[in-house]
C-alpha positions in Angstrom: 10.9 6.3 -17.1 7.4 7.6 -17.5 6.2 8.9 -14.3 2.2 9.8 -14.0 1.6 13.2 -11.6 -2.0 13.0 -10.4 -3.0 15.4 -8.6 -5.1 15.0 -5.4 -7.5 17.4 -4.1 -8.4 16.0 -0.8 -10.3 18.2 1.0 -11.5 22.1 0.4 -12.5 23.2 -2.7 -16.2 23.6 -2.0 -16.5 27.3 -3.6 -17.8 27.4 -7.0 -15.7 28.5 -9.7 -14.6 32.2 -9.3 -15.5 32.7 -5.8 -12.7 31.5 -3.6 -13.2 34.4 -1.4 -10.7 35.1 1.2 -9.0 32.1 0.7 -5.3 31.9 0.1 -4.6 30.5 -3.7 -3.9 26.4 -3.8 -1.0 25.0 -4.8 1.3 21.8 -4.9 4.3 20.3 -6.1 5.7 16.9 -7.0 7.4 15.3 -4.0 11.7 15.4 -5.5 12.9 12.0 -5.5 16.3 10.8 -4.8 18.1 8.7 -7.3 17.5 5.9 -4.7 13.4 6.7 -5.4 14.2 6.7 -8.7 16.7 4.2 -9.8 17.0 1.7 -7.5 15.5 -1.9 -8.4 14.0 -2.1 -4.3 11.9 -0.2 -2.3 13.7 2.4 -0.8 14.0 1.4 3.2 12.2 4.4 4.3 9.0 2.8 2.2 9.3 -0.2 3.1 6.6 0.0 6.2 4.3 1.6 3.8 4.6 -1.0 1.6 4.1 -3.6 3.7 1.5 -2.7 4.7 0.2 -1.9 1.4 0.7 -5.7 0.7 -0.7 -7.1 3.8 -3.8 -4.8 2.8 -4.1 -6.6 -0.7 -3.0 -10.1 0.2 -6.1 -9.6 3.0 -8.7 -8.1 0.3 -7.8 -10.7 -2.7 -7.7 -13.4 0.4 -11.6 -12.1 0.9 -13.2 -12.0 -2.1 -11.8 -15.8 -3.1 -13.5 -16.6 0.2 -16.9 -15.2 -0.5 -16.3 -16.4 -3.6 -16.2 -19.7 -2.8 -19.1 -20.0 -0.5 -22.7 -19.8 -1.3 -24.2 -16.5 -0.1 -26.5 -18.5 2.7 -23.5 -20.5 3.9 -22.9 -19.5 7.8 -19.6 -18.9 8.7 -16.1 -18.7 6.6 -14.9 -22.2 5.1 -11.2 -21.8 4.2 -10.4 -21.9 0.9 -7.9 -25.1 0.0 -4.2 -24.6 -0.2 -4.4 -24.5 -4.1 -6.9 -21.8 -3.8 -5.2 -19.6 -1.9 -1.4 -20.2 -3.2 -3.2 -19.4 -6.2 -4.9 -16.0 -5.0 -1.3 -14.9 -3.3 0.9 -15.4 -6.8 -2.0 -13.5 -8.2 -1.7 -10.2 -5.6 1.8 -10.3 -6.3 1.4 -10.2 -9.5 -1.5 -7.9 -10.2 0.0 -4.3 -11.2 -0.4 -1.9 -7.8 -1.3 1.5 -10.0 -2.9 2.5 -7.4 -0.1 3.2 -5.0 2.3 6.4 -5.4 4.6 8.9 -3.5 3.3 11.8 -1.7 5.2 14.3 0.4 3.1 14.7 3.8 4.7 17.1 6.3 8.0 17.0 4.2 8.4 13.2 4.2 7.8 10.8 1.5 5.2 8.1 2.2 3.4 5.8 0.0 -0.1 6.2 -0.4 -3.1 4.0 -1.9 -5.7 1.8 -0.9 -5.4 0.5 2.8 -2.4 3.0 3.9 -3.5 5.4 6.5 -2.2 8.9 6.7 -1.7 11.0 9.3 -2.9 14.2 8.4 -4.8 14.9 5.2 -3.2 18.1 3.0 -5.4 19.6 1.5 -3.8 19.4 -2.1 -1.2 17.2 -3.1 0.6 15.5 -5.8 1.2 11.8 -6.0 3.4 10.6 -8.4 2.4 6.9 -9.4 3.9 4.5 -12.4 7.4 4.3 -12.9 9.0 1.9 -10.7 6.5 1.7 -7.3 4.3 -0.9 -8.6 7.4 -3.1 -9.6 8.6 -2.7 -6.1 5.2 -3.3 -4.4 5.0 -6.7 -6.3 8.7 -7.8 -5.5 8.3 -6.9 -2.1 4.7 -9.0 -2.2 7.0 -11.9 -3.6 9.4 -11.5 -0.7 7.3 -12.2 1.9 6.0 -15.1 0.4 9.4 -16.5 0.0 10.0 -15.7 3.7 7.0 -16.8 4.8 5.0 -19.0 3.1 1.8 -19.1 1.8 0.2 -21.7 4.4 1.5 -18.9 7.6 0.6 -16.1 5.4 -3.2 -17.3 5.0 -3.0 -18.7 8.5 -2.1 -15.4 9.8 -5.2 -13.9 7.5 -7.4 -16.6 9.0 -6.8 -14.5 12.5 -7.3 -11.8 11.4 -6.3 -8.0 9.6 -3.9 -7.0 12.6 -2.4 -10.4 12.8 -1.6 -10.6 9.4 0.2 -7.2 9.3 2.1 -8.2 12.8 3.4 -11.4 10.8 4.4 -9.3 7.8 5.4 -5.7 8.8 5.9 -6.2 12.7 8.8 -8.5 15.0 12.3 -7.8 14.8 12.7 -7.7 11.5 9.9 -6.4 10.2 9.6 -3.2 8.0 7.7 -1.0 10.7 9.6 -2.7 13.6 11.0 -0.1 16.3 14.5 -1.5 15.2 13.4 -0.4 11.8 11.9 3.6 12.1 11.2 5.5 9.1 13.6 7.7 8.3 13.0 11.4 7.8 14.0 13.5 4.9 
């Protein structure tokens, strides 16, 4: 398994080379994964909020651009896109590749970070490990929901909104970010 470290640098740094001053050296390491993080074929349940909501983020983004993509730019108002269109744009956010998505340890728990995930606090150095197995996962979990759900809800639930389509997806009783759900701590 060929696993990618990229290291972050998210805030600090603004010294010039050599003249870090007082300040105490940086330093990170790779969050450890668990055979689970590693191995497994799913997203480890302690993701799987993350992830949904790393999913409801891209299905809402590609849902987007086919929209302004399909109206001329002095058109007024959103026309929705035909069922074919946005099937269509759904099989392809599942299938694109999610590289942009990784691990991070943040306050000594994993969490899954990229485009459209909010974090908490912001370290000021940290390593993300992307590749591997994450963007599999992200686009079988994409492929999940829209076996459970269906495209026509999904797009109708975009239609309403960001917020409603993350409620649809991540929230209710069975949902990945549910309170029956919580995210469990290492």
């Amino acid at each position: 398994m060929r696993l990618l470290l990229l290291l972050l640098v998210l805030s600090g740094c603004k010294s010039t080379l050599g003249s870090f001053g007082d300040r105490a050296p940086l330093s990170a390491t790779a969050p450890v994964l668990d055979d689970e993080e590693k191995h497994a074929p799913y997203m480890p349940v302690h993701l799987r909020c993350d992830a949904c909501r790393a999913v409801a983020y891209q299905m809402g983004q590609h849902l987007a651009k086919a929209e302004a993509k399909s109206h001329p730019p002095d058109s007024s108002g959103s026309q929705e896109l035909s069922e074919s269109i946005y099937t269509d744009v759904l099989d392809r956010t599942c299938s694109q590749n999610w590289q942009s998505y990784g691990v991070q340890e943040v306050n000594q728990m994993k969490r899954l970070v990229g485009p459209g995930l909010r974090q908490e606090t912001e370290p000021r150095i940290s390593v993300m490990i992307t590749g591997g197995p994450w963007s599999h996962r992200l686009s079988m979990t994409c492929f999940q929901y829209l076996g459970d759900f269906g495209e026509d809800q999904i797009y109708e639930a975009y239609r309403q909104g960001h917020e409603t389509l993350e409620a649809l997806l991540c929230e209710g009783t069975q949902g990945s970010c549910s309170q029956e759900n919580p995210r469990e701590e290492l």
